[in-house]
PAVOLO-195551 format. One record per residue (C-alpha): residue number from 1; x negated, y negated, z negated; chain; residue in one letter. Coordinates in nm, 4 decimals, padded with zeros to 6 digits. Each point is the difference from the previous one (the first is absolute). Example, Ala and Ser with C-alpha at 12.3 -4.5 7.8 and 13.67 -1.06 7.14 Angstrom:
BEGIN
<r><num>1</num><u>-01.2300</u><v>00.4500</v><w>-00.7800</w><cadena>A</cadena><residuo>a</residuo></r>
<r><num>2</num><u>-00.1370</u><v>-00.3440</v><w>00.0660</w><cadena>A</cadena><residuo>s</residuo></r>
***
This chain:
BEGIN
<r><num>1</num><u>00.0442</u><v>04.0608</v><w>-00.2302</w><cadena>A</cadena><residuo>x</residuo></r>
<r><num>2</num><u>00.0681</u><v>-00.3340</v><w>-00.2006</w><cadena>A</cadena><residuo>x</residuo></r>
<r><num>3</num><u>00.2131</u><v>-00.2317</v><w>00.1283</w><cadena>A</cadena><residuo>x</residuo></r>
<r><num>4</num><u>-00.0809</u><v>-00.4287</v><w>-00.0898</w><cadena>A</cadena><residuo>x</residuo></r>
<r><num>5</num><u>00.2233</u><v>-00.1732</v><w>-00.1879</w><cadena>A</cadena><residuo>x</residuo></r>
<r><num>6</num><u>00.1879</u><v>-00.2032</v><w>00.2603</w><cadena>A</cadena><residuo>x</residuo></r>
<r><num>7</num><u>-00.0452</u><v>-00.3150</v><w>-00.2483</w><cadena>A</cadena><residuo>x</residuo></r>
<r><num>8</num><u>-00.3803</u><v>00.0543</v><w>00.0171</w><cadena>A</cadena><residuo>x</residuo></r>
<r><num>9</num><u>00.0133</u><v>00.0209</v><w>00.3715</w><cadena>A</cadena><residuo>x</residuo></r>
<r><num>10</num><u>00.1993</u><v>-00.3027</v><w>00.0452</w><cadena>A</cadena><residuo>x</residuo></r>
<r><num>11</num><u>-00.2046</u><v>-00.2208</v><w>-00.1823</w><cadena>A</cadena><residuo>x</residuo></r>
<r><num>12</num><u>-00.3278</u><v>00.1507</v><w>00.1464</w><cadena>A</cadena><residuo>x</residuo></r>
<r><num>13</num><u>00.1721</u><v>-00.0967</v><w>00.3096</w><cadena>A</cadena><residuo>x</residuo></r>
<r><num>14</num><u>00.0859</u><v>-00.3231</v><w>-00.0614</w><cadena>A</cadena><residuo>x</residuo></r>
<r><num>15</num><u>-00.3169</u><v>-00.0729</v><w>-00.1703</w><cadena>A</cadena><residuo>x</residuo></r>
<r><num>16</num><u>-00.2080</u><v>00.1572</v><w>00.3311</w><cadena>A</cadena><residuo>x</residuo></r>
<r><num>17</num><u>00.2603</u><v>-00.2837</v><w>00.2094</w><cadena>A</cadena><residuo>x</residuo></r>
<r><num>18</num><u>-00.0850</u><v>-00.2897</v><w>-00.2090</w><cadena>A</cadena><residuo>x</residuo></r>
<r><num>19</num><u>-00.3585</u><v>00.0712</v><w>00.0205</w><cadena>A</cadena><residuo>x</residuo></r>
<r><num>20</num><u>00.0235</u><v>00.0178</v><w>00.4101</w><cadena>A</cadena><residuo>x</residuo></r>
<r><num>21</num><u>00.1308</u><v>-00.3109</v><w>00.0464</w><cadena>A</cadena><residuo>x</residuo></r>
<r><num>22</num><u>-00.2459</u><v>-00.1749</v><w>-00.2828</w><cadena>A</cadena><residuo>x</residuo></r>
<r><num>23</num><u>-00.2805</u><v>00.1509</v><w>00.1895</w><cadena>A</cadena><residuo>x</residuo></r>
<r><num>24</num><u>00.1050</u><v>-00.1004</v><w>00.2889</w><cadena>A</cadena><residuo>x</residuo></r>
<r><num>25</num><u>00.0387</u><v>-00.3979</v><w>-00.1247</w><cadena>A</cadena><residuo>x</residuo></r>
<r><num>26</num><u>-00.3160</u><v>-00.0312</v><w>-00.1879</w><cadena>A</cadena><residuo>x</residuo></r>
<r><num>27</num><u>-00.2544</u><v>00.3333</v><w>00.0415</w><cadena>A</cadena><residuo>x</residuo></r>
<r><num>28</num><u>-00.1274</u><v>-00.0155</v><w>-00.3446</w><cadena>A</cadena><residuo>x</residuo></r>
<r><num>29</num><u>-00.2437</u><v>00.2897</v><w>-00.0876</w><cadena>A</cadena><residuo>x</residuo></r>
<r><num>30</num><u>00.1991</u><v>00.0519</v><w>-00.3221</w><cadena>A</cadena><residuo>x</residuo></r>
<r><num>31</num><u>00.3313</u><v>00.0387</v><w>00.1892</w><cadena>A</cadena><residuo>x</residuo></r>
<r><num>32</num><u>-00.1437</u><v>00.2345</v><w>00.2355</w><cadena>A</cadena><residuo>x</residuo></r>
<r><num>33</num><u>-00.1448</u><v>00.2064</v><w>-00.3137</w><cadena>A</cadena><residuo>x</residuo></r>
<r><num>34</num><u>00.3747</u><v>-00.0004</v><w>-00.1178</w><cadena>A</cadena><residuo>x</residuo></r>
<r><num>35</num><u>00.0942</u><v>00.1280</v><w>00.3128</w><cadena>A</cadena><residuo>x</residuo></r>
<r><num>36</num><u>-00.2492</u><v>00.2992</v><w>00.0160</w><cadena>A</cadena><residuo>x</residuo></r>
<r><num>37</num><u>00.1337</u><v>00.0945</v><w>-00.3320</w><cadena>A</cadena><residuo>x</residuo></r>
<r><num>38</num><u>00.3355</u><v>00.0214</v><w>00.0478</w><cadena>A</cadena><residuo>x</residuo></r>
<r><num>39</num><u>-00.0641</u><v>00.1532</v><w>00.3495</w><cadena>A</cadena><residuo>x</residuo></r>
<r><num>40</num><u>-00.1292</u><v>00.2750</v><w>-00.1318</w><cadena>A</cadena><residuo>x</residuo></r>
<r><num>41</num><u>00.2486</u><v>00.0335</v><w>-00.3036</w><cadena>A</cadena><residuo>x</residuo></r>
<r><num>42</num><u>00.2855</u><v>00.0101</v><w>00.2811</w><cadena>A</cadena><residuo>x</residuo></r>
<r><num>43</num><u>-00.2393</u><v>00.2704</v><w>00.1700</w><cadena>A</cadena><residuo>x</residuo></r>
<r><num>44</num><u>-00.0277</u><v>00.1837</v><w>-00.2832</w><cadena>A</cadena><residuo>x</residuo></r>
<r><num>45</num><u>00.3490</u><v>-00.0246</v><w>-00.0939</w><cadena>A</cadena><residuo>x</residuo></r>
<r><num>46</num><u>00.1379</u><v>00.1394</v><w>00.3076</w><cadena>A</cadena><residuo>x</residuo></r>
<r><num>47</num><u>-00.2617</u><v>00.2510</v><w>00.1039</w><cadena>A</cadena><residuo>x</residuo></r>
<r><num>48</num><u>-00.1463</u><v>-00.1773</v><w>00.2958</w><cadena>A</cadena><residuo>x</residuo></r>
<r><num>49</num><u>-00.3389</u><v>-00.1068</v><w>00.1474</w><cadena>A</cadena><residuo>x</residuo></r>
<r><num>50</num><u>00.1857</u><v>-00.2981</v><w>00.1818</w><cadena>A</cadena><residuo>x</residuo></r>
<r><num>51</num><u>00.1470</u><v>-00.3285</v><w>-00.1141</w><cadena>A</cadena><residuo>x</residuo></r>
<r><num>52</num><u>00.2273</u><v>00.0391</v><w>00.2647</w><cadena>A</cadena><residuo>x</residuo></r>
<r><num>53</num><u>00.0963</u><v>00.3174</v><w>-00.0570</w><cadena>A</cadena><residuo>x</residuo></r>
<r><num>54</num><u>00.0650</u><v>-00.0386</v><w>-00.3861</w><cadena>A</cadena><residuo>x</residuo></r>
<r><num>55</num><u>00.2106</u><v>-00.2790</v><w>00.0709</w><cadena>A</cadena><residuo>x</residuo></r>
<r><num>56</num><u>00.2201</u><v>00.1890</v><w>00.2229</w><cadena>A</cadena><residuo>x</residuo></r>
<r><num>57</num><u>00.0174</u><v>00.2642</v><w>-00.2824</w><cadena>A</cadena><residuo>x</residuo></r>
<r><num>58</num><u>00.0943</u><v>-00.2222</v><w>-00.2336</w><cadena>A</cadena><residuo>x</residuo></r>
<r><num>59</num><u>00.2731</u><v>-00.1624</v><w>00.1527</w><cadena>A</cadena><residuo>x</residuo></r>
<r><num>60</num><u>00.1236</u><v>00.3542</v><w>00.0970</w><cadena>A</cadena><residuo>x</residuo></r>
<r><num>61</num><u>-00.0050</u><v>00.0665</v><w>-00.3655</w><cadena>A</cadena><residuo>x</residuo></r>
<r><num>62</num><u>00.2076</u><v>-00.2743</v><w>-00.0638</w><cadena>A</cadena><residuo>x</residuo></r>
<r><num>63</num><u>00.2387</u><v>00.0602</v><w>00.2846</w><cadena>A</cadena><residuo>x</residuo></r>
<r><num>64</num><u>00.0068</u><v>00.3764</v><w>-00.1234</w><cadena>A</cadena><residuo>x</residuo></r>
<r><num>65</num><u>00.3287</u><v>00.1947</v><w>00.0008</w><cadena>A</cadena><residuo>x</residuo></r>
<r><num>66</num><u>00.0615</u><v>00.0206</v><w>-00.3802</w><cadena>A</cadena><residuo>x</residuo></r>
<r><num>67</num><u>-00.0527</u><v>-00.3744</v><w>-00.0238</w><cadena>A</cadena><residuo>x</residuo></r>
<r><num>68</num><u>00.2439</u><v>-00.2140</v><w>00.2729</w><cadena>A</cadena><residuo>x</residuo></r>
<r><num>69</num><u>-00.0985</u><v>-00.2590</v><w>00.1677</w><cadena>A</cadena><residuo>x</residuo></r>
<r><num>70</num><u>00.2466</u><v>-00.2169</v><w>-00.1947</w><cadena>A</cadena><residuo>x</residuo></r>
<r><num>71</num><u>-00.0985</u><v>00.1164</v><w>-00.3623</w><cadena>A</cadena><residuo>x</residuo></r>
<r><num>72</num><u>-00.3619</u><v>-00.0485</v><w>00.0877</w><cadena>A</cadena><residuo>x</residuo></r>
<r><num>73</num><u>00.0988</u><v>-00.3403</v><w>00.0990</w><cadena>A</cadena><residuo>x</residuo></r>
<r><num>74</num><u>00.1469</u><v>-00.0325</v><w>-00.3277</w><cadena>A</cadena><residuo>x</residuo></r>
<r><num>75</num><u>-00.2467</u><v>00.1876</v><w>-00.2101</w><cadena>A</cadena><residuo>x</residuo></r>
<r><num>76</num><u>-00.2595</u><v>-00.2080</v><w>00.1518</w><cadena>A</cadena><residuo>x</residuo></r>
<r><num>77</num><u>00.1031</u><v>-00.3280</v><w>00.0556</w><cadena>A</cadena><residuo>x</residuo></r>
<r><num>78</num><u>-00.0888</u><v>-00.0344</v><w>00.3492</w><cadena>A</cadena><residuo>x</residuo></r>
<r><num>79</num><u>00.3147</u><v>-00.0122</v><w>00.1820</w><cadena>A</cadena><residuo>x</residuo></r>
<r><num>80</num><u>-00.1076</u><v>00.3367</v><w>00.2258</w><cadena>A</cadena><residuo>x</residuo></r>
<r><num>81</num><u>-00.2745</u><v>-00.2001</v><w>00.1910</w><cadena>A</cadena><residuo>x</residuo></r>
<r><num>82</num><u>-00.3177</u><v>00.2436</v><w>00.0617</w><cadena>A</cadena><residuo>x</residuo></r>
<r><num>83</num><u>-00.3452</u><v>-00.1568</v><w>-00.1310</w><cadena>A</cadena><residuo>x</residuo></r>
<r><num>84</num><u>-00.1565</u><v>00.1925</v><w>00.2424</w><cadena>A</cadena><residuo>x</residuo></r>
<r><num>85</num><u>-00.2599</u><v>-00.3016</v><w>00.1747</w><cadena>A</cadena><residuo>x</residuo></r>
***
């Protein structure tokens, strides 16, 4: 099975976050295209039919045993907050 590249997940992740809350603010047809798309990519990505369920994935990926909480944090910039939303 592949595994995602963690820096491909976090920045799916982030972009799926930033997209939330613009939808949210202004409901613009083209946002909510954006959001489909990367939806699916994180769907895809992770192996699931769920949103939901590929974010949980994905933050397990990044939380995974081989990768510390505190390196990730590192590695990624975000301080060891989840994106999960």
């Amino acid at each position: 099975m592949l595994i995602p590249d963690p820096k491909v997940v976090r920045t799916l992740l982030t972009r799926y976050a930033s997209l939330k809350i613009a939808q949210a603010e202004r409901g613009r047809d083209e946002t909510a295209r954006e959001l489909a798309d990367v939806s699916y990519t994180l769907c895809v990505m992770m192996g699931t039919t769920s949103i939901d369920d590929a974010i949980g994935k994905a933050d397990a990926l990044l939380l995974a045993p081989g990768r510390p909480a505190e390196a990730a944090a590192e590695a990624d910039g975000e301080g060891g907050l989840s994106l999960a939303v």
